[in-house]
N, C-alpha and C positions, 0 to 999 in steps of 0.2 A: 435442545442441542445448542451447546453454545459457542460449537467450531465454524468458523464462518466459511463461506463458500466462492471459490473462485471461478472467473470465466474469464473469456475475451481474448484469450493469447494466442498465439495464432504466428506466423511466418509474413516478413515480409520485406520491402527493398529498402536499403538505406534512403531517408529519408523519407519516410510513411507513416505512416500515424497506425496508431492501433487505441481501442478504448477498454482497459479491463475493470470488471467488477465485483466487488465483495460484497455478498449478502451475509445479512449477518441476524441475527435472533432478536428477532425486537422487544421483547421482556428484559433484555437485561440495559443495564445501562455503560455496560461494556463498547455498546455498540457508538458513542459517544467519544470511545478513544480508540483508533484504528491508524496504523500504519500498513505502508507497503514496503515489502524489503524483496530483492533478488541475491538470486546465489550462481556465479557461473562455474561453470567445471571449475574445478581444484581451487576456488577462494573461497572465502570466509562469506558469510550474510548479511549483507548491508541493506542500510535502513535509506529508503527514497525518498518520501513522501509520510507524512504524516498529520492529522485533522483531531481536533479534542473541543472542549466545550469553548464557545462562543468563536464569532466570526475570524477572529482575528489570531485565533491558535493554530494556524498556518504555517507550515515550513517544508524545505527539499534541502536533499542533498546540494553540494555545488555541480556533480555531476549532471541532475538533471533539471535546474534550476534555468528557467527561461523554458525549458521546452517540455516539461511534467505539471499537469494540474491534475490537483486532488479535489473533489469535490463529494458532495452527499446529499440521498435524497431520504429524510428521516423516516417521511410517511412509508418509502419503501423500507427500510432502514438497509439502505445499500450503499456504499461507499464507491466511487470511480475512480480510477485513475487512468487521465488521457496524456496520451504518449505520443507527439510529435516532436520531427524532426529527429528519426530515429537513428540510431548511429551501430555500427555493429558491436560495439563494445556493449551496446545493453542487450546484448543476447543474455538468456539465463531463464531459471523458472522465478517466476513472483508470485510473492505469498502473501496473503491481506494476515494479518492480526490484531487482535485487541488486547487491552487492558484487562486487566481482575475489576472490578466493580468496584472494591475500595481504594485500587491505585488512580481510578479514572477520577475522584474526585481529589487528588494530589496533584496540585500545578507542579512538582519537582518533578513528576513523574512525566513532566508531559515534555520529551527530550526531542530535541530538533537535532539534527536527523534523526529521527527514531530509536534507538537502543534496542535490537534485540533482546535481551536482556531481560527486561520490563514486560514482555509483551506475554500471554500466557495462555491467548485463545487462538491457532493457528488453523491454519486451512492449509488444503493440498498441495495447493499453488498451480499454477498453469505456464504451459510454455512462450516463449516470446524469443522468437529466433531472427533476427535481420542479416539478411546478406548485401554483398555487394551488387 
C-alpha cells in the first residue's frame, strides 16, 4: 500500500501545539519525499511543509515558518509535523503525501513549499481545528 497514513489532529486553543503523523510504506522510496499540505473550507490546497533526501532538503511555507517543524523517523518510516504556536487560520484538514519513486530522485521536483501537483501518494488527512 502505498497511500500514506495520517494521525494526530485533533482541536485545540490558539496557541497550542499539536504533533501530526504520516506513516508511510517503507518499501518504497517514495517515502523519502513527503509533504504536508492543508485545505480550509472553500480554499485551494497548500503545501506547509515539506522533507526529501539529505539533511538539508528542508522547507515551510512563510505561513508557518518559525512555528512548523517537519521531521522523520526512517526506521519507522513516519514523517511528523509539529505544530506550535497555533493560530486559528490553520484550522483545516492536513494531508501528508509523497512523491512517485522516480520524481523522488529528481531535485526539480523537490519544490519548497510543496506543489500539490507533484505529489501522487495521498492520505486521508486528519482534522486540526483551533479556536479562540
Amino acid at each position: 500500500q502505498a497511500q500514506p497514513v495520517e494521525s494526530g489532529g485533533g482541536s485545540v486553543q490558539a496557541g497550542g501545539s499539536l504533533r501530526l503523523s504520516c506513516s508511510l510504506n517503507r518499501y518504497t522510496r517514495s517515502r523519502n519525499c513527503v509533504g504536508w499540505f492543508r485545505q480550509a473550507a472553500g480554499k485551494a490546497r497548500e503545501g506547509v511543509a515539506a522533507i526529501y533526501p539529505g539533511d538539508a532538503n528542508i522547507g515551510y511555507s512563510d505561513s508557518v515558518k518559525g512555528r512548523f517543524t517537519i521531521s522523520r523517523d526512517l526506521s519507522k518510516s513516519t514523517v511528523y509535523l509539529e505544530m506550535n504556536n497555533l493560530k486559528t487560520e490553520d484550522t483545516g484538514m492536513y494531508y501528508c503525501a509523497a512523491l512517485g519513486e522516480g520524481d523522488c530522485h529528481e531535485p526539480s521536483m523537490w519544490t519548497i513549499p510543496p506543489e500539490p501537483r507533484f505529489f501522487v501518494y495521498w492520505g486521508q488527512g486528519t482534522q486540526v481545528t483551533v479556536s479562540t
